[in-house]
MITOR-696423 format. One record per residue (C-alpha): residue number from 1; residue in one letter; x, y, z. Coordinates in steps of 0.25 Angstrom, whole numbers, m for minus. Example, Ala and Ser with C-alpha at 12.3 -4.5 7.8 and 13.67 -1.06 7.14 Angstrom:
BEGIN
[pt 1 A [49 m18 31]] [pt 2 S [55 m4 29]] 
! end
This chain:
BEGIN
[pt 1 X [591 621 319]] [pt 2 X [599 629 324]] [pt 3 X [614 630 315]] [pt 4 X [628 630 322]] [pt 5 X [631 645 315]] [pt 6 X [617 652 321]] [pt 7 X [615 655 335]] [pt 8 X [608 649 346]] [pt 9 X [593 654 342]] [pt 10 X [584 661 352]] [pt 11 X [576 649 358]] [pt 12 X [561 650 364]] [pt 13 X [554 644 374]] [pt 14 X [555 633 367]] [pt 15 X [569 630 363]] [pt 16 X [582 624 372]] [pt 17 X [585 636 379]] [pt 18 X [572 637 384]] [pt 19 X [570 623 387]] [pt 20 X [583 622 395]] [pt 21 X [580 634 403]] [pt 22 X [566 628 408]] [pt 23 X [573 615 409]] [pt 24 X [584 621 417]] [pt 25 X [574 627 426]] [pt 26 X [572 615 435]] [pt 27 X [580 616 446]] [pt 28 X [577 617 460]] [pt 29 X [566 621 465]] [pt 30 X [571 627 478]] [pt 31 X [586 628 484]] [pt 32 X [588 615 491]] [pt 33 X [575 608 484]] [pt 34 X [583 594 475]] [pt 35 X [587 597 462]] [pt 36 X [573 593 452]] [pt 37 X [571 592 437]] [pt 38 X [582 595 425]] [pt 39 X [592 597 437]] [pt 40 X [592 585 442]] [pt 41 X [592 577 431]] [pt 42 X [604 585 427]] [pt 43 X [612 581 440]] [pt 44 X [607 567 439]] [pt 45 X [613 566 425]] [pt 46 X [626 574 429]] [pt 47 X [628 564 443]] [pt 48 X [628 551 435]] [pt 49 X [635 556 422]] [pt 50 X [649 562 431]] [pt 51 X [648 551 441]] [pt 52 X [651 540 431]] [pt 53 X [663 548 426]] [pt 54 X [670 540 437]] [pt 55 X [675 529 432]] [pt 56 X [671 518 441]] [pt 57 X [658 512 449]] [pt 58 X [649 523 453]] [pt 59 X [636 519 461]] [pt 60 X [623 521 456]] [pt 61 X [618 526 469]] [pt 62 X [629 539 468]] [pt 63 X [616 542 458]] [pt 64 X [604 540 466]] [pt 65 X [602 554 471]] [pt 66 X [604 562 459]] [pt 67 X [593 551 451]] [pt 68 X [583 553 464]] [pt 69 X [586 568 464]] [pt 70 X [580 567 449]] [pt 71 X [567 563 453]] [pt 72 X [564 555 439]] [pt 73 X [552 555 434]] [pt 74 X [556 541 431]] [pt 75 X [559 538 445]] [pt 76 X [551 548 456]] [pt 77 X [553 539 468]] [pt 78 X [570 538 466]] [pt 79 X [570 544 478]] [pt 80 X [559 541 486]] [pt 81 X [562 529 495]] [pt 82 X [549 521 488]] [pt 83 X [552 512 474]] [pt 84 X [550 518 462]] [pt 85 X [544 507 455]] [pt 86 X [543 514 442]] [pt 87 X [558 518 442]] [pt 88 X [563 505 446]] [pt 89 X [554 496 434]] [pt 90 X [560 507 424]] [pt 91 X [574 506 428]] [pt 92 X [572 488 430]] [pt 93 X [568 490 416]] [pt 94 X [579 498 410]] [pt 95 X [592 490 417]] [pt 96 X [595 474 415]] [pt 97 X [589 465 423]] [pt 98 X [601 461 429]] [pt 99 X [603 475 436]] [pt 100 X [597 470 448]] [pt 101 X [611 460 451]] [pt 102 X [621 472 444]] [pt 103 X [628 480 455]] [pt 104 X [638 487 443]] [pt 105 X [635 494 428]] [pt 106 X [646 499 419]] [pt 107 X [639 510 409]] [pt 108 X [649 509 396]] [pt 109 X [648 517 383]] [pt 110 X [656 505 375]] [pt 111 X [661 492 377]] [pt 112 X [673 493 377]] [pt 113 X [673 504 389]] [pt 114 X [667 490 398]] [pt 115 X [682 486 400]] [pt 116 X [687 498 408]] [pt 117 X [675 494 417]] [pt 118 X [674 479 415]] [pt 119 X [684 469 414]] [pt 120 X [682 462 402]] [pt 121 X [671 471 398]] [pt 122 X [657 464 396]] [pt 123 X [661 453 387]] [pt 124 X [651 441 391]] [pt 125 X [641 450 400]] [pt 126 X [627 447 396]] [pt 127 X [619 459 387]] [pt 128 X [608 461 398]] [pt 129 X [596 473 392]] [pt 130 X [585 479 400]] [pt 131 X [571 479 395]] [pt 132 X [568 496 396]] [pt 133 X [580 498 389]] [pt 134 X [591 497 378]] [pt 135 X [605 497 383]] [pt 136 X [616 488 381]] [pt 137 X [619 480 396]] [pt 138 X [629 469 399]] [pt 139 X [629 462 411]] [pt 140 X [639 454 418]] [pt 141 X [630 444 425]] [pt 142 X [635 451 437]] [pt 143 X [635 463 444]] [pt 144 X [640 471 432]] [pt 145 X [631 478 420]] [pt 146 X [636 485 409]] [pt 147 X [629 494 400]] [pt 148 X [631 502 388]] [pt 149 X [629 518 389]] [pt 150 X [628 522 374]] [pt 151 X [624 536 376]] [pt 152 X [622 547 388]] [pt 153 X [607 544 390]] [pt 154 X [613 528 392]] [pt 155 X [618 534 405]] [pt 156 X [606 544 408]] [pt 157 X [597 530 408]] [pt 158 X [606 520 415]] [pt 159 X [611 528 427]] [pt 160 X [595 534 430]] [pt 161 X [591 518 428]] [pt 162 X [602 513 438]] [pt 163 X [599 522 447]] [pt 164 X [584 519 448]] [pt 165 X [585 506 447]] [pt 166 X [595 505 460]] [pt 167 X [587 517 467]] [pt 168 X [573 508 466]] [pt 169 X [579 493 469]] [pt 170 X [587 498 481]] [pt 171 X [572 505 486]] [pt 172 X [566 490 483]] [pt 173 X [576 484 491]] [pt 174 X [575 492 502]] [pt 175 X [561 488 502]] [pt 176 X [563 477 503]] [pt 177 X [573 477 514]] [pt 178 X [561 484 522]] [pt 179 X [552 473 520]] [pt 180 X [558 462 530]] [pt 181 X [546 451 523]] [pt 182 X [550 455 511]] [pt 183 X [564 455 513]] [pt 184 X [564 440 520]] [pt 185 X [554 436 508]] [pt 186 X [566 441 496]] [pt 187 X [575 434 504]] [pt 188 X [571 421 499]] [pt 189 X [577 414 488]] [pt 190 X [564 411 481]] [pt 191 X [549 417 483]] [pt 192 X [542 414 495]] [pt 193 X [530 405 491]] [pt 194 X [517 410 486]] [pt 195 X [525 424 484]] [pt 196 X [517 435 475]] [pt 197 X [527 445 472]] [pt 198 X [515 454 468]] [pt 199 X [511 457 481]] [pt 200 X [527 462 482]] [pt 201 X [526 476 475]] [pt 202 X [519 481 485]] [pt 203 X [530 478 497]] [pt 204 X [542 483 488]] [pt 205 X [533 498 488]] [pt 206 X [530 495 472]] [pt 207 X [517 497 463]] [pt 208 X [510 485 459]] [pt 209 X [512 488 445]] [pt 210 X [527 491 447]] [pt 211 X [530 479 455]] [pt 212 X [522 471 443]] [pt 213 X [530 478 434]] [pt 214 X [543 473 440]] [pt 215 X [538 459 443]] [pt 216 X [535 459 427]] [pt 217 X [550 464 424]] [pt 218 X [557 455 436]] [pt 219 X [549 444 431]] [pt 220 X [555 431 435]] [pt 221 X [565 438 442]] [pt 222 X [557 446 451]] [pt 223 X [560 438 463]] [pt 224 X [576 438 462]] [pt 225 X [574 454 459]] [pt 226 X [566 456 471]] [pt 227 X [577 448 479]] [pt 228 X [589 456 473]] [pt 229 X [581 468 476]] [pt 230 X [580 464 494]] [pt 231 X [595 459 495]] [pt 232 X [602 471 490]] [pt 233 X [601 486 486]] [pt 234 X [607 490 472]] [pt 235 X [620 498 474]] [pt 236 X [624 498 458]] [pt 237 X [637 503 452]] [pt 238 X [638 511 438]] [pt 239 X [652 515 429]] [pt 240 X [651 523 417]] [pt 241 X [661 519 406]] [pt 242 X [662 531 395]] [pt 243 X [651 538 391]] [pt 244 X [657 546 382]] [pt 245 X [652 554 370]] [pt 246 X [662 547 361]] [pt 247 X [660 535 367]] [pt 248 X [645 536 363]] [pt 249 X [648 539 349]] [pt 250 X [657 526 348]] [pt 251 X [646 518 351]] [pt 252 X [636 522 343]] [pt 253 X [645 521 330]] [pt 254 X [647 508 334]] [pt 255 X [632 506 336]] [pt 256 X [632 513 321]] [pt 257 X [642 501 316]] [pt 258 X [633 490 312]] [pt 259 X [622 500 307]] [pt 260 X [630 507 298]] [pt 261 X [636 495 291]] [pt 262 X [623 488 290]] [pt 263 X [617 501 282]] [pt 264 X [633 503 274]] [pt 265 X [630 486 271]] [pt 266 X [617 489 266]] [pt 267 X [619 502 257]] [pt 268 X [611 509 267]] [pt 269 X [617 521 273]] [pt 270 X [615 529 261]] [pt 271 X [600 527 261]] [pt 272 X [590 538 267]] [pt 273 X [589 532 282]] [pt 274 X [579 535 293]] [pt 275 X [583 535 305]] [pt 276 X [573 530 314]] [pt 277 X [576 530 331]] [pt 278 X [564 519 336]] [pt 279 X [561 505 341]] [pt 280 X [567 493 333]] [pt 281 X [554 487 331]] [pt 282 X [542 497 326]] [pt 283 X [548 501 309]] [pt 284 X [552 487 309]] [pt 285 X [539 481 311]] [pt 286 X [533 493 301]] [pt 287 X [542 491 290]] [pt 288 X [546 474 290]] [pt 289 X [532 468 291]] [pt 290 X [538 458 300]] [pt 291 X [526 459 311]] [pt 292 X [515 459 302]] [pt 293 X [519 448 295]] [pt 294 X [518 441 307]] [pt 295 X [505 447 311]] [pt 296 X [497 433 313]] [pt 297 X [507 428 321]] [pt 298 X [506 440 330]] [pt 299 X [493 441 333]] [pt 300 X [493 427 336]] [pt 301 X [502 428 347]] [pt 302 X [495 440 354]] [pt 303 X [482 431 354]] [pt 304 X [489 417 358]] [pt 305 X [500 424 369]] [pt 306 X [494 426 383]] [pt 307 X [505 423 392]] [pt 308 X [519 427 393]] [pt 309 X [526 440 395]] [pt 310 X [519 448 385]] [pt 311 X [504 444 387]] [pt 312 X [501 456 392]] [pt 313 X [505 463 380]] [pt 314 X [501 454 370]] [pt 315 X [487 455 377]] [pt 316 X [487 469 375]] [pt 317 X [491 468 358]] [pt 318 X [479 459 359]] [pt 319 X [470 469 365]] [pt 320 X [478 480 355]] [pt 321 X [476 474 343]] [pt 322 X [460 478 344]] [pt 323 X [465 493 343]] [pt 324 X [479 495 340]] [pt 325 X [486 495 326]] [pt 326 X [490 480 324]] [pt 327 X [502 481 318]] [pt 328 X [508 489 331]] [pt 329 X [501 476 340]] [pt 330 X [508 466 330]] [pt 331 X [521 477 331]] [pt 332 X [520 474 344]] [pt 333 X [514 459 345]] [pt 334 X [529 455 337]] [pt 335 X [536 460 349]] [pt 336 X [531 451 359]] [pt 337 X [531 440 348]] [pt 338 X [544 441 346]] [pt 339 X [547 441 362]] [pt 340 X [540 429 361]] [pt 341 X [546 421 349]] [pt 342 X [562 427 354]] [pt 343 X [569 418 346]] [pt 344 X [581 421 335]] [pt 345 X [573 417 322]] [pt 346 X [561 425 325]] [pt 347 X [572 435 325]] [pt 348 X [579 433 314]] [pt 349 X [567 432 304]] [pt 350 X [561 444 308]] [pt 351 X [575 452 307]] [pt 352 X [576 443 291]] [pt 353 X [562 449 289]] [pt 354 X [566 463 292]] [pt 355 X [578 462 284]] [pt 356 X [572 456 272]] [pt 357 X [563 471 272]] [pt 358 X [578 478 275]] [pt 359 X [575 479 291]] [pt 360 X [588 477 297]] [pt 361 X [591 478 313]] [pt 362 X [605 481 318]] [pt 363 X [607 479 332]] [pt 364 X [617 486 343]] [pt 365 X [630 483 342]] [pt 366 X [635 492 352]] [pt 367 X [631 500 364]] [pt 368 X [621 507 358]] [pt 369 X [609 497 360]] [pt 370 X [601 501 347]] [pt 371 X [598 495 336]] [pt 372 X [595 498 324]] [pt 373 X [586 495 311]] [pt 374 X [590 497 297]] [pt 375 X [577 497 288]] [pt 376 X [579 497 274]] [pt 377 X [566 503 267]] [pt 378 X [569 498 253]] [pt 379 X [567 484 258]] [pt 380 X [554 488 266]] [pt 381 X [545 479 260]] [pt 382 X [530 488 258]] [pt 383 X [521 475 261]] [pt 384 X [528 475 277]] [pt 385 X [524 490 281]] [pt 386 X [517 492 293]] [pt 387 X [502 497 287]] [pt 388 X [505 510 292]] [pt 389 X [515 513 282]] [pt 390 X [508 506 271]] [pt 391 X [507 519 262]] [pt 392 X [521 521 263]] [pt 393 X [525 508 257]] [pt 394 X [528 513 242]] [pt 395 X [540 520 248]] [pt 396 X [547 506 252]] [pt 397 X [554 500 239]] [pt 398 X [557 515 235]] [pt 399 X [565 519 245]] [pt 400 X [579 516 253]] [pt 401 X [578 523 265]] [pt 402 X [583 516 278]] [pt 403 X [577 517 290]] [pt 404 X [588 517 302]] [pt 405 X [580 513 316]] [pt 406 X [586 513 328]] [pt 407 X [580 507 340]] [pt 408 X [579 522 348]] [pt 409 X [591 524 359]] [pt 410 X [592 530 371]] [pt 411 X [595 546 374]] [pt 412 X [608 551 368]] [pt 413 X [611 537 362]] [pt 414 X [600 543 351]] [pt 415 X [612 554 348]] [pt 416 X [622 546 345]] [pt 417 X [614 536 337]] [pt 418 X [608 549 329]] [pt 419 X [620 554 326]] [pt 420 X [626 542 322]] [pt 421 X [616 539 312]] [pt 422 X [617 553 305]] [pt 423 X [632 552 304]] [pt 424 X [631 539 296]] [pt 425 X [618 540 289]] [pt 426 X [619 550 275]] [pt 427 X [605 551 271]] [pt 428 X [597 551 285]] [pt 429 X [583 555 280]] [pt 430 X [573 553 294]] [pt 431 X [578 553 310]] [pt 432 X [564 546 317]] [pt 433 X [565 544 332]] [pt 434 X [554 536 339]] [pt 435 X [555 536 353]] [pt 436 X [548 534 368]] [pt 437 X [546 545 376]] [pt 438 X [540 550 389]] [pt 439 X [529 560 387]] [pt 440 X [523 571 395]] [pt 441 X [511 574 391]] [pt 442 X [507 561 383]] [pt 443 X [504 545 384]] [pt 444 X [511 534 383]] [pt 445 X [511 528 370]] [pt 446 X [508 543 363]] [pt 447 X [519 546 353]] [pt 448 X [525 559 355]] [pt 449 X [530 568 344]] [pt 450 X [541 581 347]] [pt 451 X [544 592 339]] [pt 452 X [555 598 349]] [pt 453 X [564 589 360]] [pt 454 X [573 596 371]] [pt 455 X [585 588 374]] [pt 456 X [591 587 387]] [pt 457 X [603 580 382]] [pt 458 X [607 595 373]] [pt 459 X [597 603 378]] [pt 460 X [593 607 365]] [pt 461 X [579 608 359]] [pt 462 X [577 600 347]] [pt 463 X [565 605 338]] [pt 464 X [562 597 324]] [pt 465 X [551 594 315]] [pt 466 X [547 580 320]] [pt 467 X [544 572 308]] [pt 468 X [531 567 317]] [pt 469 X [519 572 322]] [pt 470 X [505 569 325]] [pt 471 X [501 564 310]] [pt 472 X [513 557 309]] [pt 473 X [509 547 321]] [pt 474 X [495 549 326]] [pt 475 X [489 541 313]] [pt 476 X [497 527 319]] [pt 477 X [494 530 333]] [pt 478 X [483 522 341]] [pt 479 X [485 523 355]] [pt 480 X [495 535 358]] [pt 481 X [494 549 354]] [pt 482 X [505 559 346]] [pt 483 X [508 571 353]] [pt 484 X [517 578 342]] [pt 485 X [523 593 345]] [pt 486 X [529 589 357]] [pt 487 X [543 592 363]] [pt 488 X [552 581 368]] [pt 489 X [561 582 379]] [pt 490 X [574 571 376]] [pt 491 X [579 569 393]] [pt 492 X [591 562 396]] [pt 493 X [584 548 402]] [pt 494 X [572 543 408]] [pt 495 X [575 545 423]] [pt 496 X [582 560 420]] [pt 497 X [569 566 420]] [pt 498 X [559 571 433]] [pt 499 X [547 577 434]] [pt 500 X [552 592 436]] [pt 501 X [560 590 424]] [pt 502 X [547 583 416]] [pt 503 X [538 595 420]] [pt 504 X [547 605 415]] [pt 505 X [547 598 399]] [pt 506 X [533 597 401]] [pt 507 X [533 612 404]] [pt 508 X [541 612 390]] [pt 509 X [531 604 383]] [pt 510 X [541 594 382]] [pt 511 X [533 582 384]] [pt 512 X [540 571 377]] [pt 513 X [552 565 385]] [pt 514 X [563 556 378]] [pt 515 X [576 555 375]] [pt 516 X [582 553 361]] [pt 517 X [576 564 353]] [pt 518 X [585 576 359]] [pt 519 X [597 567 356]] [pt 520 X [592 564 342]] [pt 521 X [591 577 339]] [pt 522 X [603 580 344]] [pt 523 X [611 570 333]] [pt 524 X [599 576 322]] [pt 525 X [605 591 324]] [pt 526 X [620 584 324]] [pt 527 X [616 578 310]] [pt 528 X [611 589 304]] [pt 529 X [619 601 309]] [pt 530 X [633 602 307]] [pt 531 X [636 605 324]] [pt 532 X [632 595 335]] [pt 533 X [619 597 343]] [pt 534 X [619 611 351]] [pt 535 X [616 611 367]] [pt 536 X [603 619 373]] [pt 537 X [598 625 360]] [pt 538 X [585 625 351]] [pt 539 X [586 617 339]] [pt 540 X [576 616 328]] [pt 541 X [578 605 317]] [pt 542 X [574 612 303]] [pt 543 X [576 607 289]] [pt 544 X [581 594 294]] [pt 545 X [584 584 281]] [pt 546 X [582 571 292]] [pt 547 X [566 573 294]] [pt 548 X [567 571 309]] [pt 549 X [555 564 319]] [pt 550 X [553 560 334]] [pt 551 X [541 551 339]] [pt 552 X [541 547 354]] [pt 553 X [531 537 359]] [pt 554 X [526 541 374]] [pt 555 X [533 529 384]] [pt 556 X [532 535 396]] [pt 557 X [523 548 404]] [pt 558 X [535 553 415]] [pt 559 X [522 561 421]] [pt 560 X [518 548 426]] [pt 561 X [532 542 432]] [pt 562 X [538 538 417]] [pt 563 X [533 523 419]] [pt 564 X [527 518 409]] [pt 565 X [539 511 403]] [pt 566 X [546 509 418]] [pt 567 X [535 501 423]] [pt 568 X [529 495 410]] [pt 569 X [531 492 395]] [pt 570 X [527 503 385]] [pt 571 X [519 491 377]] [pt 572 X [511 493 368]] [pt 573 X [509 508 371]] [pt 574 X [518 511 363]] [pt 575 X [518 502 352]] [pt 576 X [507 512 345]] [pt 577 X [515 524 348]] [pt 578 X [527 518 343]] [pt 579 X [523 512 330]] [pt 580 X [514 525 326]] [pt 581 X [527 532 327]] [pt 582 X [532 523 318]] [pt 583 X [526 522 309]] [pt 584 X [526 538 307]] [pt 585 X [541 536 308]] [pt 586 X [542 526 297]] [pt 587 X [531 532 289]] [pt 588 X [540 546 290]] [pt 589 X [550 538 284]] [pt 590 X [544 532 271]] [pt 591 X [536 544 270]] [pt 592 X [550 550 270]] [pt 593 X [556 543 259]] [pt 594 X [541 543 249]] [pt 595 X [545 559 249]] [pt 596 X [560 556 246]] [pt 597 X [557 547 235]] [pt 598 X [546 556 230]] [pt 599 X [535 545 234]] [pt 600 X [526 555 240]] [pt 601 X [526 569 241]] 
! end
């Protein structure tokens, strides 16, 4: 790595300098042609970040050329006069459902800032969530939404998601305004009789399997949405509260509050700790036996459940449980158990099982919408293992490491959270991150390995000895394949990207696209270097005393319009891919502290 007393080193093809300069390429094509690729992303970003410097009400349509000037690869038909079926589902599923009646949304960095905005602030609004993503939302009831911004990729996934959202219902609306049938049929109060809204997709210019797709998310509101959308076009209002550096620092040593007493209250913070940036569901089930303890009951219910929400995914666990590993169907299979049996002692017995094997989970108390699990390994009990980490299990009642899991963040909110954790943290031992990612030369559901990550938010290039490759995964994975020596490109949100600028990382041999890995690098070289992260440099990662790993599982293929999670669940795709990987991470760690200890050579 690079030191603050050498100078800058001579950087090949390969390094920042380079990358930048091919990145920086993409211009325009010819004087007078519109701005494509890295360009206009860049004044994409700038236009919406020094327009909500004004402190009032801005509209959202003030945005709607620069995000049809980017030409997403997440939403080619911005501007073509056509719906864009694909970016409308994604941004549906990524915004409360009450969005369709919300004309204004305040974005505020901490609570206290709702007053300037708000009288009264939200005290009594209703916590409202969106199915695609975590984020902290509060709703009126009314025409106002609030929603907590707890880092600068917050605001790089909002506004994009606003604007798409509004650019495709007001293309929907003017449908329908040019169908008069279908206008007078809307206009009831209630369907007409004998009405089939499958034979509706095609009228409103949408794929069937879009338009089933949304009568599936709309559900038993489909015929009130589909009203809301003929009576009035969508003209929403945004105001930006904050969005300082500070103010993001504030907020996540709040977040770092109830965790860091919970690990002083226990003796815990002195301990060798793992810190581990994944789900909140996969290292539980492996270490806590909870689901195969209950394995009869679960099979049960994939044979006896037929109907309902899930039937179609619990038909296809039937169908996996012939060629998949059965614990990842029962891993599984407990999920839509659980949705199923939602009730608060179901709850509370699981959490009292897990915390009777040291398994504690601490949830948000502030803006930051992540929780996080405390696992202590000494009280790991051997006999609960998954079998995969079966010969592992004489290091549980020798050790006392603590494994630290944080359910993964969003963008630059993985900074602050890194760097929170290594200032309070004195003996930090592994830093794992498990993530989704889009891949350009892969599958879904293939888990995607990175030895070297450009970071758009620095610039930099990050090189490091990733703790996973091929061996490490390929053994637990059925379905997928591991593409190790890759290189990872960390953008700054799903809709900032477009085909130009795809095709240039690709020319790179970038070919895994994400977003937390440049800024967890970022914090690494803050906490193991006494200087903070450079700008536009090469950085290689040698003789760390964190052993360091990434793993990303293949979610989306932006080659073919990025839709796999916009338009349907990822499922059990990547339930393989994401439990090989960890249990190569959680393996990594016991194998880990059998060398500390002197277990194994």
């Amino acid at each position: 790595m690079r030191r603050a007393d050498q100078p800058r080193p001579a950087m090949g093809p390969r390094s920042a300098t380079a990358a930048e300069g091919r990145l920086g390429q993409v211009a325009r094509a010819a004087e007078g042609d519109p701005i494509v690729g890295r360009d206009a992303v860049n004044l994409y970003v700038r236009t919406y970040t020094t327009i909500l410097r004004t402190p009032g009400d801005i509209p959202v349509r003030a945005f709607e050329a620069a995000h049809q000037g980017v030409g997403s690869s997440l939403h080619p038909g911005a501007a073509s006069e056509y719906p864009d079926a694909g970016a409308f589902i994604y941004a549906v599923q990524r915004l409360p459902a009450c969005i369709s009646s919300v004309e204004r949304v305040v974005l505020e960095q901490l609570p206290e800032q709702l007053a300037t905005a708000i009288e009264g602030g939200i005290a009594g609004w209703q916590p409202v969530s969106a199915p695609g993503r975590r984020r902290l939302w509060h709703w009126n009831s009314a025409e106002t939404l609030a929603v907590t911004i707890s880092s600068t990729s917050d605001l790089d996934d909002v506004i994009p998601t606003l604007v798409a959202y509004q650019i495709e219902w007001n293309k929907l609306h003017r449908v329908i305004q040019a169908d008069r049938g279908l206008r007078a049929q809307l206009a009831r109060e209630t369907p007409p009789d004998g009405w089939q809204p499958a034979d509706l997709g095609e009228r409103l210019l949408l794929p069937p399997e879009d338009w089933a797709r949304l009568q599936q998310i709309w559900g038993g509101q489909l015929w009130t949405m589909l009203q809301m959308l003929a009576a009035a076009p969508k003209d929403l209002r945004v105001r930006m509260l904050g969005g300082t550096h500070v103010g993001y620092a504030r907020l996540v040593d709040r977040w770092w509050q109830p965790i860091g007493q919970y690990l002083t209250e226990h003796g815990l913070t002195d301990r060798p700790v793992y810190f581990v940036s994944s789900n909140p569901h996969s290292i539980v089930n492996l270490l806590s036996g909870y689901v195969r303890r209950r394995a009869e009951t679960l099979w049960r219910f994939l044979e006896s459940t037929r109907d309902g929400a899930a039937a179609a995914e619990i038909e296809a666990l039937r169908r996996a449980r012939s060629y998949s590993n059965p614990e990842n169907v029962l891993y599984y299979a407990a999920r839509l158990w659980h949705a199923a049996h939602d009730d608060l002692s179901v709850k509370q017995r699981r959490a009292a099982e897990e915390a009777e094997r040291g398994i504690t989970t601490i949830p948000p108390t502030s803006g930051f919408d992540v929780l996080v699990q405390v696992v202590d390994l000494s009280r790991v009990r051997p006999e609960d293992l998954d079998p995969r980490l079966d010969e592992l299990a004489s290091v549980l009642g020798k050790t006392n490491a603590v494994i630290l899991n944080v359910d993964y963040p969003l963008g630059m909110a993985a900074y602050y959270i890194a760097r929170q954790v290594a200032e309070r943290l004195s003996d930090l031992r592994g830093f794992y991150v498990l993530g989704k990612a889009a891949t350009l030369n892969g599958a879904v559901g293939d888990v995607l390995l990175a030895d070297e990550v450009f970071d758009e938010h620095t610039g930099n290039v990050y090189s490091f000895n990733n703790a996973f490759g091929y061996d490490e995964v390929a053994p637990w994975l059925e379905r997928g394949a591991a593409l190790d020596r890759q290189k990872a490109v960390t953008v700054r949100g799903t809709f900032l990207q477009n085909r130009e600028y795809l095709e240039l990382f690709y020319r790179e041999a970038y070919t895994v696209v994400e977003m937390e890995a440049g800024p967890y690098l970022s914090a690494l070289y803050e906490a193991t270097y006494p200087e903070r992260h450079p700008l536009d440099d090469a950085v290689h990662f040698r003789d760390l005393s964190i052993d360091v790993g990434f793993i990303h599982y293949a979610s989306d293929t932006p080659y073919t319009r990025a839709r796999t999670l916009g338009s349907r669940r990822l499922s059990f795709e990547g339930i393989d891919s994401t439990y090989a990987s960890t249990v190569a991470i959680t393996r990594r760690i016991l194998e880990q502290e059998a060398k500390r200890l002197g277990l194994r050579r």
